[in-house]
N, C-alpha and C positions, 0 to 999 in steps of 0.2 A: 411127222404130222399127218394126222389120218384126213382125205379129203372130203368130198361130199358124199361117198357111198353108206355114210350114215347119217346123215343128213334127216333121209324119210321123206323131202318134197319135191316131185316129181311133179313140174309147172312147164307150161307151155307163154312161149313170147313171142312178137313177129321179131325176126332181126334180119335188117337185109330187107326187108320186105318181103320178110319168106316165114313163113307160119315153121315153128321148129321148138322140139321138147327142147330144154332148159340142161343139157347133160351137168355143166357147172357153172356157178357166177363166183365172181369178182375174186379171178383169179390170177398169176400174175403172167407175162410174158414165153415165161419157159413153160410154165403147165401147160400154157395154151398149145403151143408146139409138141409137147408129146402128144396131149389129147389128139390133137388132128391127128398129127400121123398115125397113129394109130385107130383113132376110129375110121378114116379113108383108107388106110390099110385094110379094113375088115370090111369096106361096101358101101361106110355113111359119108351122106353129103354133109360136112360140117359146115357151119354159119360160125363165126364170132363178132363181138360188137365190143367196140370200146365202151366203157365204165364211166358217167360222168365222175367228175373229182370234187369233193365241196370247195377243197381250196388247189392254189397249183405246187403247193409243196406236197400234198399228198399221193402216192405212188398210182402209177396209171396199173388198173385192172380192165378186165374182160370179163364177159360172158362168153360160154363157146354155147350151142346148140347142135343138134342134128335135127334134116329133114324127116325124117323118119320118126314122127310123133306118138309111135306107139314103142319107140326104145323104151329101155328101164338099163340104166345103169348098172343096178342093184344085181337087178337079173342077169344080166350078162356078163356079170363078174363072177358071182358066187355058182353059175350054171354053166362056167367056161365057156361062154362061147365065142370068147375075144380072142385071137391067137397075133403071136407077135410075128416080126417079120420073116422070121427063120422057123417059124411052123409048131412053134410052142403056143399051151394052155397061158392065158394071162391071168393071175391068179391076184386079188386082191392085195398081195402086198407089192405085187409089181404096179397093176393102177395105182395106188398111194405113191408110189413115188419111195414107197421106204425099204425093198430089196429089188435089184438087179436077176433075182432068181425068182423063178415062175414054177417051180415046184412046190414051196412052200403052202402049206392049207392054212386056211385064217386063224387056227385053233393054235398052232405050231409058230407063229409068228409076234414075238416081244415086242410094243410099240415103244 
């Protein structure tokens, strides 16, 4: 499942009470948990906020953010400049969530 990096909107939110780009919303538990560690891995100070729910059977989401409001996602995926913990390129189908291999170029990758 491909996530927000094609999306296209790049919005700014206070969460926390801290002015922060929008990296992704209403997302679930575990995404939130890569995202962080790996964008604090790379330097950014991440924000996440719970997601109101309309009803309580519906699953709880998040927004995550970083303070760093002039991030682009986009950008920083397709022009590597995210590296994982062990000093690898993070390459768009590793963000997605849809390979464990950070070799991969977007063009090369079956969704």
């Amino acid at each position: 499942m491909i996530m927000a990096l094609d999306s296209g909107k790049h919005t700014e939110k206070e969460i926390n009470g801290v002015r922060c780009k929008v990296v992704e919303k209403s997302i679930s538990s575990e995404r939130v948990t890569f995202l962080k560690d790996l964008l604090e891995h790379n330097g950014f100070t991440v924000q996440v906020e719970e997601d109101k729910r309309k009803t309580e059977d519906d699953p709880q989401t998040y927004t995550l953010g970083v303070t760093d409001i002039t991030f682009n996602p986009v950008l920083a995926v397709y022009k590597f400049m995210l590296k994982t913990k062990d000093g690898r390129k993070v390459s768009p189908a590793y963000y997605n969530q849809v390979s464990d291999d950070t070799r991969p170029e977007y063009w090369e990758v079956k969704a």
